[in-house]
SEBA-468560 format. One record per residue (C-alpha): residue number from 0; residue in one letter; x, y, z. Coordinates in steps of 0.05 Angstrom, whole numbers, plus 5000, padded with zeros to 4 digits. Layout:
R pos code   px   py   pz
R NUM    A    X    Y    Z
...
END
This chain:
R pos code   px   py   pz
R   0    X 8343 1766 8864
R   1    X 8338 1818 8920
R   2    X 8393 1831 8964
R   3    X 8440 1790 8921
R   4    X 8496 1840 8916
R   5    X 8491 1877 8983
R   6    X 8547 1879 9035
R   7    X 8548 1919 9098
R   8    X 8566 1986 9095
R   9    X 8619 2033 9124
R  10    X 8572 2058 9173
R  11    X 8540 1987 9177
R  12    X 8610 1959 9204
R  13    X 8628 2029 9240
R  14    X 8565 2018 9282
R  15    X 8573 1942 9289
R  16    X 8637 1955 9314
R  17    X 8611 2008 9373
R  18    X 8557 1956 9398
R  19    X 8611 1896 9398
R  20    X 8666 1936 9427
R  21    X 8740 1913 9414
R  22    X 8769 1874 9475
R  23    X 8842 1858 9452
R  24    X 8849 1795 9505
R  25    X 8807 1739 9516
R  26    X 8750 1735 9570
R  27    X 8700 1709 9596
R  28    X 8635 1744 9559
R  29    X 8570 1752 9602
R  30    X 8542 1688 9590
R  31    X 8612 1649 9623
R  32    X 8633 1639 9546
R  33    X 8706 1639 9532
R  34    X 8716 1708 9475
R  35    X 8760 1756 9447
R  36    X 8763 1810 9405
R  37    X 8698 1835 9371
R  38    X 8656 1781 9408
R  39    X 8683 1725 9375
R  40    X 8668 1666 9413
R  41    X 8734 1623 9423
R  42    X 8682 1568 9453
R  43    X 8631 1556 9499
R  44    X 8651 1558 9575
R  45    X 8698 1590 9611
R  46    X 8762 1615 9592
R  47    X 8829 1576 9624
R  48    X 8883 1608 9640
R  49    X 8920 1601 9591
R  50    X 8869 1628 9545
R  51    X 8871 1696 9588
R  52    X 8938 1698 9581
R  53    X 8945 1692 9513
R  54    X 8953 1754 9469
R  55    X 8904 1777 9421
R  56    X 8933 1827 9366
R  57    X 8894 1877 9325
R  58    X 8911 1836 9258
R  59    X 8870 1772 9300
R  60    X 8814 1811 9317
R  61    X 8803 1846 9248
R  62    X 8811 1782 9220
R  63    X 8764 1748 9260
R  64    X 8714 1804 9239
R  65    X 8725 1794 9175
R  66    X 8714 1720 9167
R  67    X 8647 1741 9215
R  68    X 8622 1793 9176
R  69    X 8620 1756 9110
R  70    X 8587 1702 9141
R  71    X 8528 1733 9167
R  72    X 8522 1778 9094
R  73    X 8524 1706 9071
R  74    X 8467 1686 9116
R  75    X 8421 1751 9107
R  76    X 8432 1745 9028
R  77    X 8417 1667 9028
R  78    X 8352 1675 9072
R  79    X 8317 1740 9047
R  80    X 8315 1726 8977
R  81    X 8243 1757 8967
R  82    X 8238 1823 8993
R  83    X 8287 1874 8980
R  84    X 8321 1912 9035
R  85    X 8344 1989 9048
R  86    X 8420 1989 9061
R  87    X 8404 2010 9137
R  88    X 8358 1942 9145
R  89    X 8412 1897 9115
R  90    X 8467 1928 9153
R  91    X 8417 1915 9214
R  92    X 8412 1843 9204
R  93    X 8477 1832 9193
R  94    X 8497 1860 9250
R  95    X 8441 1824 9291
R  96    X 8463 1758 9254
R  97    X 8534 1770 9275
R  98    X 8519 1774 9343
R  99    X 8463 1715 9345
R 100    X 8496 1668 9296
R 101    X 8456 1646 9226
R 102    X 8417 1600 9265
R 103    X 8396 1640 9318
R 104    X 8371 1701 9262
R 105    X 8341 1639 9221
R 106    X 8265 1658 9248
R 107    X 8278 1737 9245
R 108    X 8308 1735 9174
R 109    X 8255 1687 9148
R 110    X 8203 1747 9172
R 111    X 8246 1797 9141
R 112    X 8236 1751 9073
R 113    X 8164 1761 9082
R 114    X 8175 1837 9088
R 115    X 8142 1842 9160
R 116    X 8182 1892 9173
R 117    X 8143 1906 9248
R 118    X 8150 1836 9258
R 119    X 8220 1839 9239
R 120    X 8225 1888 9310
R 121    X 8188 1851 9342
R 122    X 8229 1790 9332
R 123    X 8290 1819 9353
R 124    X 8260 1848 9404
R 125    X 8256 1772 9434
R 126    X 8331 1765 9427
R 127    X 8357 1791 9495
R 128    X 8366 1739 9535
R 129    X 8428 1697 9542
R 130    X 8445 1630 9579
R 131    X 8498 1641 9629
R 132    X 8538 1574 9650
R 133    X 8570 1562 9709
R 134    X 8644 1543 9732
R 135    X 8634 1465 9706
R 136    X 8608 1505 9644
R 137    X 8535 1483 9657
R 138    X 8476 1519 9611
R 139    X 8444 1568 9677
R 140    X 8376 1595 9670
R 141    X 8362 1652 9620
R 142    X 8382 1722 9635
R 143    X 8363 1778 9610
R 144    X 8417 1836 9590
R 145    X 8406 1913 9584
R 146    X 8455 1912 9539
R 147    X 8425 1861 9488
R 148    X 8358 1908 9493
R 149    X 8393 1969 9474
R 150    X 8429 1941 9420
R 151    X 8367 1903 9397
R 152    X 8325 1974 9396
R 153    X 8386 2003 9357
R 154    X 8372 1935 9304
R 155    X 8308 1945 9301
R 156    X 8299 2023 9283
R 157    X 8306 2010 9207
R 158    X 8247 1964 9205
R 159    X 8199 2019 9240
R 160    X 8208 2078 9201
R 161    X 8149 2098 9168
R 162    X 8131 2081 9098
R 163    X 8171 2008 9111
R 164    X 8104 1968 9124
END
């Protein structure tokens, strides 16, 4: 079975690393979600204030990584099962899986079965956009964020070289 054995690389985690960016503290992320770390969501809401006061040591946030990382290799491996992937594309949807969760990559990895590898772009593409929430930790209208578009180009690259369908 394709993809069975893969797990990200060294430059896989090296770059997943530079588009998370290591915040040893917790905060409140750009959608008003309490975080820490690598983008590890703590939960959904705000932080309290005892939350941002609380330490976060290097040992927490490499753990947290970690535990993240293996989940979404889990979650690529599990869903493309048909087509077999360079090392750059899995370490692209892991990373893209870490940051949306398994169920938000469901649709793009089920493409990336399929080897539609433009469509595999394109689907990321659509995953910009976050829901902030306000102080009562109500779901706002959908943003989107530059940030989320750059990394999302920088996911998408290994699925639109040439000779990749």
């Amino acid at each position: 079975m394709p993809n069975e054995s893969e797990r990200l690389s060294n430059a896989g985690l090296t770059a997943l690393r530079m588009r998370e960016g290591a915040i040893l503290r917790y905060y409140n992320d750009v959608a008003n979600n309490c975080t820490f770390g690598l983008g590890s969501l703590v939960h959904f809401g705000r932080c309290t204030i005892d939350e941002l006061r609380r330490p976060v040591t290097l040992a927490d946030v490499n753990a947290q990584l970690d535990k993240a990382v293996r989940a979404a290799e889990g979650a690529v491996r599990s869903r493309v099962t048909e087509h077999e992937l360079t090392q750059e594309q899995f370490d692209a949807l892991v990373s893209y899986t870490y940051n949306t969760g398994a169920t938000g990559a469901r649709q793009t990895l089920d493409v990336a079965n399929r080897g539609q590898n433009s469509k595999v772009a394109n689907e990321m593409a659509r995953n910009v956009y976050v829901h902030p929430r306000d102080a009562n930790g109500r779901r706002l209208p959908a943003v989107r964020v530059p940030g989320l578009v750059n990394r999302r180009r920088e996911e998408a690259a290994p699925f639109l070289k040439q000779g990749q369908q």
